[in-house]
Each structure stands twice: as structure tokens, then as C-alpha cells.
N, C-alpha and C positions, 0 to 999 in steps of 0.2 A: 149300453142299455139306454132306452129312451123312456121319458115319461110323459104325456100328457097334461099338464096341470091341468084341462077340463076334467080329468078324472077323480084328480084327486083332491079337489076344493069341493064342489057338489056333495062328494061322499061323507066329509067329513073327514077323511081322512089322515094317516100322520106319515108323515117319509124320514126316516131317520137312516143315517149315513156315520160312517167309519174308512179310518186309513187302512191300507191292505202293510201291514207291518213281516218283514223276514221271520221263517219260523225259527229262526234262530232266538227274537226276540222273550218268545216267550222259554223258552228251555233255560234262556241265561238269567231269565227273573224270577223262576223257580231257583235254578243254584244262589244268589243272589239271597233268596226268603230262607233257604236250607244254610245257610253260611253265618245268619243273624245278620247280615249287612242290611237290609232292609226289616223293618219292622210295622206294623199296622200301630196306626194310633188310639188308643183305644181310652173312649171319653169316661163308660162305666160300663159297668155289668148288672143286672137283675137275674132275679133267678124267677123261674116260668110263673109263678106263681103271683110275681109281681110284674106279670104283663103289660098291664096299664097301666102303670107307673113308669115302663121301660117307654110306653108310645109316648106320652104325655111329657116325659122327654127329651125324645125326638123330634117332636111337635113342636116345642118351646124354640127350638131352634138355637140354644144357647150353650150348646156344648162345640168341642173340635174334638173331631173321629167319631169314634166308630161305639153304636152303643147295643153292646151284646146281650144273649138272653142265655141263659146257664140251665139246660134243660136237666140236668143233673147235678144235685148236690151234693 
């Protein structure tokens, strides 16, 4: 594939790119998440009602992982 940079600076535009990884990769990182070998890190939870408090945060920048929002209590 080719691209032009006159096209895409002018525009404004954004070109964002990825590795082409084996389908095998993702099958074996589902078994991996299904096994608990892998687990997400997860910084807090809010529940929906405390939305803004969940962005504000996020925002702050001050946590590690992952910050959820519990649409059901």
C-alpha cells in the first residue's frame, strides 16, 4: 500500500498502523484470560451513578489499570 504524505498533512489527518500477528495469537490469549493466567489490573470500580467521579479519575492520571464503571449494582 502506498501513501502520499501530500494527502495526509493538508487534511489533517491521522494514519495509525499495527503488526499483522498469527491467528493463533489471539485464540491462545483468550485460553490464557479463561485459565486466570492472565488477569487485568484493575485500579477501581464506580458504579454508573458515580460517573464523574469515575472520569475525574481517570483524568487525574494517578492510578495503574484499569478504571471500571458497574452499571449494575
Amino acid at each position: 500500500m502506498e501513501l502520499d504524505l501530500r494527502t495526509l498533512y493538508p487534511c489533517d489527518l491521522s494514519f495509525f498502523g499495527c503488526t499483522h500477528q498469527p491467528a493463533t495469537v489471539f485464540t491462545d490469549l483468550v485460553g490464557y484470560i479463561e485459565a486466570g493466567e492472565i488477569r487485568p489490573v484493575i485500579a477501581d470500580t464506580y458504579p454508573l451513578r458515580d460517573l464523574r467521579a469515575a472520569q475525574e479519575a481517570f483524568l487525574s492520571k494517578s492510578h495503574v489499570g484499569k478504571v471500571g464503571i458497574l452499571v449494575r449494582e
